[in-house]
C-alpha positions in Angstrom: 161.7 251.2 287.3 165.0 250.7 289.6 166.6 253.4 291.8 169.9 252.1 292.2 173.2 253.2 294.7 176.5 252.0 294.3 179.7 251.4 296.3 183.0 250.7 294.4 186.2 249.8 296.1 185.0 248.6 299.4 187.8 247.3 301.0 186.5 243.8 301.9 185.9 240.6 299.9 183.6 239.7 298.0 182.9 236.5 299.4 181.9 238.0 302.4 179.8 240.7 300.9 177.8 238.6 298.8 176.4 236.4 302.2 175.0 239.3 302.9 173.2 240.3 299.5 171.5 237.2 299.6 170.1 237.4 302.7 168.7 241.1 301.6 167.5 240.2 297.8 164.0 240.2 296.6 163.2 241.2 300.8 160.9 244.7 301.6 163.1 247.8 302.1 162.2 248.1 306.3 162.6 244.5 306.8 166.1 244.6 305.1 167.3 247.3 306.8 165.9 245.4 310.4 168.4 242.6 309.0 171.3 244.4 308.2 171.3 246.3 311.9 170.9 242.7 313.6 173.3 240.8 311.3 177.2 240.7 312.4 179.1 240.8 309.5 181.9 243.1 308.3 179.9 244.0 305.3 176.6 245.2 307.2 177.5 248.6 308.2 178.7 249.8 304.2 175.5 247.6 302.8 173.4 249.7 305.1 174.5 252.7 304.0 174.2 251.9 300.3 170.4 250.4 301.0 169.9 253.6 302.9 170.9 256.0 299.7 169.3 253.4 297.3 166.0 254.1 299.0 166.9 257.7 299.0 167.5 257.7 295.2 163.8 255.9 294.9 161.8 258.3 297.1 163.6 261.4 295.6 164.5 261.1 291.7 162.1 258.6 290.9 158.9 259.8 292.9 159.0 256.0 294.6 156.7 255.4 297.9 158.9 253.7 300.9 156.2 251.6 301.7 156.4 249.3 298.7 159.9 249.4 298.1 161.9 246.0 298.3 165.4 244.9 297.5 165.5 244.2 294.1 168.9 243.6 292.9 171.9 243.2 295.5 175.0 242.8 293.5 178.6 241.9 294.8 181.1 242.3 292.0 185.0 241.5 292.5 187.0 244.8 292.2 190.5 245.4 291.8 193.0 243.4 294.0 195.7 245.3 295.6 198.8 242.9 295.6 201.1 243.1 299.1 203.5 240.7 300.5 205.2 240.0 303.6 208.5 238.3 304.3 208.9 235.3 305.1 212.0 232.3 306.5 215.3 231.8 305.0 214.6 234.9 302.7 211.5 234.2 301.0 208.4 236.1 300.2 204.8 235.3 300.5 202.5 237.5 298.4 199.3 239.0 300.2 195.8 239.5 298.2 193.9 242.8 299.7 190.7 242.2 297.5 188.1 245.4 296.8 184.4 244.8 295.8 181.4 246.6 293.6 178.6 247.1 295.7 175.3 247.5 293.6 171.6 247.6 295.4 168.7 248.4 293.6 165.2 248.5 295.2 161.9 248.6 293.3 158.5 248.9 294.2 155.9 245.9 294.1 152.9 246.1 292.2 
């Protein structure tokens, strides 16, 4: 069984985000939050916080023991794009991609 936490519209890419996921997937709970605190990336501090409630959601609903916990599934999905521009020389316009992503993190617990 899975506990999972989710973050929608986080307000960075998902290019970005999904560095970090890998470095976290298939990694024990502990250890994964000790690499998210000593990693500096954008995406860190919102990943933490997700892990944090996706551990949360294990220990809580699901009668899951911290100890065996690890990062199962550590999912960066592309969200909406909010479209803005800026103006440019001799009246033109350049158009400016402000991209979202769908943070998922599941954690499981190891046999």
């Amino acid at each position: 069984m899975e506990a999972r936490a989710y973050q929608k519209y986080l307000r960075i890419s998902p290019r970005k985000v999904k560095i970090v996921c890998d470095l976290i997937r298939g990694v024990d709970a502990d250890t994964a939050i000790a690499y998210l605190k000593a990693t500096p990336k954008a995406a860190t501090e919102s990943m933490l916080k997700v892990l944090n409630s996706a551990i949360a959601n294990a220990e809580n609903n699901h009668g899951m023991e911290r100890e065996k916990l690890y990062v199962s599934t550590a999912i960066a999905d592309p969200g909406p794009t909010l479209k803005r521009g800026m103006a440019r020389a001799k009246g033109s316009y350049n158009r400016i991609l402000k991209r979202t992503t769908h943070l998922t993190i599941g954690v499981s617990e190891r046999d």
